[in-house]
KEKE-3310 file (N, C-alpha, C; in steps of 0.2 Angstrom, whole numbers, plus 5000, padded with zeros to 4 digits):
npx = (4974:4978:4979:4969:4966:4950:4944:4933:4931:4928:4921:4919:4906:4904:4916:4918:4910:4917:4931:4920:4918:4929:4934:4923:4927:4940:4936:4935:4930:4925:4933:4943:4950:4954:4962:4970:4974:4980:4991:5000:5002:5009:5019:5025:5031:5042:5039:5036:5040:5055:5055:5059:5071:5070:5078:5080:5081:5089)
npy = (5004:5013:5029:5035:5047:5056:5061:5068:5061:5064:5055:5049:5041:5027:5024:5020:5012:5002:5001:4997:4982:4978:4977:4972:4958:4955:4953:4966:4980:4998:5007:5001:4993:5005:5009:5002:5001:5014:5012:5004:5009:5019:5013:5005:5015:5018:5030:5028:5028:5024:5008:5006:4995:4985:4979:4983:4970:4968)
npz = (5127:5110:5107:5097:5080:5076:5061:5047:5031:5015:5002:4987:4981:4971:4973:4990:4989:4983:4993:5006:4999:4997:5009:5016:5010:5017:5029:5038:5045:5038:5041:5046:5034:5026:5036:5035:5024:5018:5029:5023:5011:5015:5021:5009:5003:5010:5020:5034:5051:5055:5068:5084:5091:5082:5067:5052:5039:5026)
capx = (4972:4983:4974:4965:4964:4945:4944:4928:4932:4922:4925:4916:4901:4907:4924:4918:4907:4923:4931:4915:4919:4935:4934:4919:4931:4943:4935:4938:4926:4929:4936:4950:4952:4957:4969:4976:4980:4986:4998:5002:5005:5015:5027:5028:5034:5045:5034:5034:5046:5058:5055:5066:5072:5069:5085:5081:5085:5088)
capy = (5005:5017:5034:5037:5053:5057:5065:5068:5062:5066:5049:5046:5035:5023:5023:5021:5004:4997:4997:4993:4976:4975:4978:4963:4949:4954:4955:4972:4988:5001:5011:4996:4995:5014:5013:4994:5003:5018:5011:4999:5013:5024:5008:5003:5024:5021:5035:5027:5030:5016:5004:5005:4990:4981:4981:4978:4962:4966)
capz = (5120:5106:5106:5088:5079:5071:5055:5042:5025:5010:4997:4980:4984:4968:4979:4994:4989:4982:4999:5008:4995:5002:5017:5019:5007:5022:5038:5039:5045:5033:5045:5047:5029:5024:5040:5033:5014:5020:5031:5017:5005:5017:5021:5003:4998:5017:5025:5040:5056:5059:5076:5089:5094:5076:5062:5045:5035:5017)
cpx = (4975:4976:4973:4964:4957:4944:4936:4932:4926:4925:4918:4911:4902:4915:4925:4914:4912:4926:4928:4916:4923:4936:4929:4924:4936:4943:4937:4932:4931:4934:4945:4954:4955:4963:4975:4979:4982:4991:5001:5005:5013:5022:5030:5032:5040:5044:5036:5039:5048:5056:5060:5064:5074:5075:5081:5085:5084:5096)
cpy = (5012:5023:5035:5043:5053:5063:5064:5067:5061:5058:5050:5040:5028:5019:5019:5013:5001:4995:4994:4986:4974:4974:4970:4956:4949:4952:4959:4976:4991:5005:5008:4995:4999:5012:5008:4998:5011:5019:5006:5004:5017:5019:5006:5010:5025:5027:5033:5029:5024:5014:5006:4999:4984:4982:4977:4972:4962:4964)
cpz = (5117:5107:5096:5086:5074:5066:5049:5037:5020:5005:4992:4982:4980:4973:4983:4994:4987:4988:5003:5005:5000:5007:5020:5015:5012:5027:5040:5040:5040:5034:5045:5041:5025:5029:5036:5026:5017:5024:5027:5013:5010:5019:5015:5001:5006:5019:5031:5045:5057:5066:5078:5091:5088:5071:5057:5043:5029:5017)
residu = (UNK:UNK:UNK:UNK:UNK:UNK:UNK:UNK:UNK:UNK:UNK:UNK:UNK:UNK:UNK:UNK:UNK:UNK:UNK:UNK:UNK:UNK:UNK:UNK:UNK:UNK:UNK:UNK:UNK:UNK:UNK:UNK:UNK:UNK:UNK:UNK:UNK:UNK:UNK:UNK:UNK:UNK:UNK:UNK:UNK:UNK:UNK:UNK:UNK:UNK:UNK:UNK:UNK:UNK:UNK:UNK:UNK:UNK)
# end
């Protein structure tokens, strides 16, 4: 199993039942949620670090 970093965030309680939504229309913990759109956002803005092994196809 990957090691995981634990951090406290503070969120907006209106905020915070928005993903709680989404998170259940997905079958998502909210936990799995946040990680699913913030690695969503940082690939969309390529944040991420290339794979090894894997070559783009545009």
């Amino acid at each position: 199993m990957s090691k995981r970093k634990s951090f406290v965030l503070r969120i907006d309680p209106a905020l915070f039942k928005q993903i709680e939504k989404w998170a259940e229309d997905e079958f998502r913990s909210v936990n799995g949620q946040l990680e699913w759109i913030i690695n969503k956002s940082l690939k969309d803005h390529k944040r991420l670090p290339k794979q090894k092994g894997k070559q783009d196809k545009a």
